[in-house]
Phi, psi and omega in degrees: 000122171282100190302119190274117246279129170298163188285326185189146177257159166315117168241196186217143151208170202267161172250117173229158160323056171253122186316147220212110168213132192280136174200179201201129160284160203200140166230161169170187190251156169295130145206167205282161203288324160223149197229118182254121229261144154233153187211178178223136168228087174309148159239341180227321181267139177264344173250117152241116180255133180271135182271325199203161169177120190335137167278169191307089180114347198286167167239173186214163171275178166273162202076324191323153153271122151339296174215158186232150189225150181277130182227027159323286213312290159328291164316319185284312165347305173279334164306303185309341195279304170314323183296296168297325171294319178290342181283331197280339202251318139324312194268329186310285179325321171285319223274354092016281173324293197308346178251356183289295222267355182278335183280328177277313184286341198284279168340282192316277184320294185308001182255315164313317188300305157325295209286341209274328202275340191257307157321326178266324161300326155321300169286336179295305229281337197284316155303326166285320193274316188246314205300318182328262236297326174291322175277325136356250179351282177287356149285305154309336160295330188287340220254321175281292195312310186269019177247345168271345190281323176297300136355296168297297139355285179322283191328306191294318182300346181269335202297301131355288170302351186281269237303305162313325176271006172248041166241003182079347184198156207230130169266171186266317162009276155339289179352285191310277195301331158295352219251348168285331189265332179263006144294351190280319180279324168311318197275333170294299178317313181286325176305311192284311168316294182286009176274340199265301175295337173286325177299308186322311233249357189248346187244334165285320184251299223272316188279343161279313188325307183292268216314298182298317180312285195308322187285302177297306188321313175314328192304299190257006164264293147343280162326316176261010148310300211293340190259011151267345159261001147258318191295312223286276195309296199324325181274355189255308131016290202271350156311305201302299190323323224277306153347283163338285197307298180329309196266354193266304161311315178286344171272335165301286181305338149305333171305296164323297178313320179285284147243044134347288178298314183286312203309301181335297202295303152356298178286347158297074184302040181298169174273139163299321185189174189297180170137182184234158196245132158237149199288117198118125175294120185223093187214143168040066208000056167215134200248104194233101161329314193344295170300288165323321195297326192283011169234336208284078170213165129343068198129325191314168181223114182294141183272167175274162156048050169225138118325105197291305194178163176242129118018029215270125082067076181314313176266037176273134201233122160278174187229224199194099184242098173266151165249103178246171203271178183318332203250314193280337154328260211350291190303303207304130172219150178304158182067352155297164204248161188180201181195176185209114156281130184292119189306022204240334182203089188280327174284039194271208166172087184255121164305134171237174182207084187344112213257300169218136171233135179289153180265354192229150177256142167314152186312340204240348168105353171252163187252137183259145208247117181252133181237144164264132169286126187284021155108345221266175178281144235254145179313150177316152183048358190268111216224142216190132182205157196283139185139302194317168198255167131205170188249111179202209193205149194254151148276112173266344197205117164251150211246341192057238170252109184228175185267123153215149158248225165248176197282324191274013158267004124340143187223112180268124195253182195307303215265021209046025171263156205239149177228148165220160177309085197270197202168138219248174185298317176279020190075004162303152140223127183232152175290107155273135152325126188203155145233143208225139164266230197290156176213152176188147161049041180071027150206153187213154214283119170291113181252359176186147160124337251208142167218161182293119216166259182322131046055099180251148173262133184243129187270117175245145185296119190301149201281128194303134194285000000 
């Protein structure tokens, strides 16, 4: 059966007089005063597959390449493009014209389309009212001129036979002229015949005929009146939209064309300057590989707006850049002093000098804090390079020679007064009273309650079994 452990055992500590200073410890990394971050911000292409690339810590000169990108693909791309803009900028320019010559042509048909409608409406009212009644008319007259002609013809050849047969005797003379009147009465009978059929077929067929033409023409005039003046605008309407679309597209594709060509250019990744490359964002003092690392390899595909690598600068002077919590912000002002050691060489001991303390905290709730390095020359065999980590502590306060105890012999009572626990020569323990000043690093200053001595009982975390 397992017994179960008290929360904490009892200790002791002594209260004595010892100079006394607040500080706020600190951990972080060197990293450089500047760092040039690269990234690619693409608009249109998606692949950078990497071929080549500076390995982690490597240096380049200015110009070197960073990184080398398969940029086959974008070229051939950009060849095609080029090819299709001119042809897209060819088909814009006719369809341009075609609406050049439809804004000059439209007005003009529609005005025709008016005239042909009013003219056949002209020519219908001129049939009904003269041109019908008139062809009527001179069919029927021809058709009386030739029963008169007949008539006449007739009358004269009997006229010609009386006169002749009451002479008993026909001359030949006489012959002649009968025999002329009565070609004259044929030729009248046949006239009066096709006079008769011409009428018939002119007043039954050719003059309704004209009449149904002369009606539909009015009809189909009419019609294409009405319907040049609805399709006409509308097609010339609906060129412009088409227009619109056309130049509104070739400018989205010029755009495209455009940046295409900066993505292009984009992948030419160089160093800005001499200096060394690291893999990785080195911003707002912290360096973080992380993201690069799943692409910054051979074959890797660089992400957009991801940071590729950073820059440092061959004369970029390092700093010391940390993240503390809300209470040790508060205590920090530029220019106090401390020191750091690197974890690579921890009894080491580099001056330092608070530089910047943020005023705001960062997403994770600490405020980032930069200590400058004072300049002096780095211990014999001791080396820096940007990344490394190190550990040290700023003096915020001296207190001089005071009464502290440790913080967690504190008791906070109901009314917000703090008491801690003695022990008396005979082994009592009783509640003191106490007021406490500055505190650091798990002790804190007694200013009253409390004599140089005195026996505080301290509750320690029980020992791991």
């Amino acid at each position: 059966m397992l017994l179960a452990l008290p929360a904490a055992y009892a200790g002791e500590f002594k209260v004595e007089k010892k100079p006394f200073k607040s500080t706020v410890r600190f951990e972080g990394s060197f990293l450089p005063a500047e760092a040039l971050v690269t990234k690619i911000d693409p608009k249109v292409w998606t692949d950078f597959t990497i071929q080549e690339l500076v390995a982690q810590g490597g240096a380049v000169k200015k110009g070197d390449p960073i990184v080398v990108l398969d940029s086959e693909g974008i070229d051939r791309q950009l060849a095609d493009d080029a090819d299709t803009t001119i042809a897209r900028k060819m088909a814009l320019k006719g369809s341009e014209l075609e609406l050049a010559n439809l804004e000059k042509t439209t007005p003009w048909l529609l005005e025709a389309a008016e005239v042909g409608y009013k003219r056949a409406r002209d020519d219908h009212q001129y049939f009904v009212e003269i041109s019908r009644p008139l062809q009527e008319e001179s069919a029927k007259r021809s058709l009386q001129s030739a029963e008169r002609y007949l008539e006449s013809a007739t009358e004269e050849l009997n006229q010609l036979l009386k006169m002749y047969k009451e002479d008993d005797l026909t001359e030949e003379t006489e012959e002649i002229i009968l025999k002329r009147q009565r070609y004259s009465v044929e030729s009248a009978e046949f006239r009066l015949k096709s006079a008769k059929l011409s009428t018939k077929r002119a007043l039954e067929v050719t003059i309704p005929r004209s009449a149904v033409d002369q009606e539909q023409a009015l009809k189909d005039a009419e019609v294409a009146w009405k319907t040049a003046r609805e399709a006409l605008p509308a097609a010339l309407q609906q060129k412009r939209l088409d227009i619109k679309a056309l130049q509104v597209a070739d400018k989205r594709a010029d755009a495209k064309s455009k940046d295409l060509k900066s993505d292009r250019d984009q992948m030419e990744i160089r160093a800005s300057a001499d200096g060394t490359i690291y893999h990785g964002e080195m911003a707002k003092g912290r360096w973080n590989p992380v993201s690069a690392a799943k692409f910054m390899k051979v074959g890797g595909k660089i992400l957009p707006r991801v940071a590729l690598a950073s820059l440092i600068p061959s004369n970029a002077k390092l700093h010391l850049d940390a993240f503390v919590d809300e209470t040790a912000a508060a205590s920090l002002k530029e220019g106090q002093k401390g020191y750091v050691a690197p974890v690579s060489s921890p009894r080491s001991r580099l001056s330092v000098e608070l530089g910047k303390v943020a005023t705001h905290p960062a997403v994770d709730g600490k405020y980032h804090i930069q200590l400058m390095l004072s300049g002096e020359e780095l211990p014999e065999g001791l080396s820096l390079v940007p990344g490394m980590k190190g550990k040290g502590k700023i003096t915020i306060g001296d207190e001089g020679e005071s009464l502290a105890v440790p913080s967690k012999a504190l008791k906070e009572e109901e009314d917000g007064t703090y008491t801690v626990k003695v022990k008396s020569s005979d082994g009592q323990e009783s509640s003191t009273a106490v007021t406490v000043g500055a505190e650091s690093n798990g002790m804190i200053v007694v200013l009253s309650g409390l004599k140089e001595g005195q026996i505080v009982v301290t509750p320690d975390e029980p020992a791991s079994k």
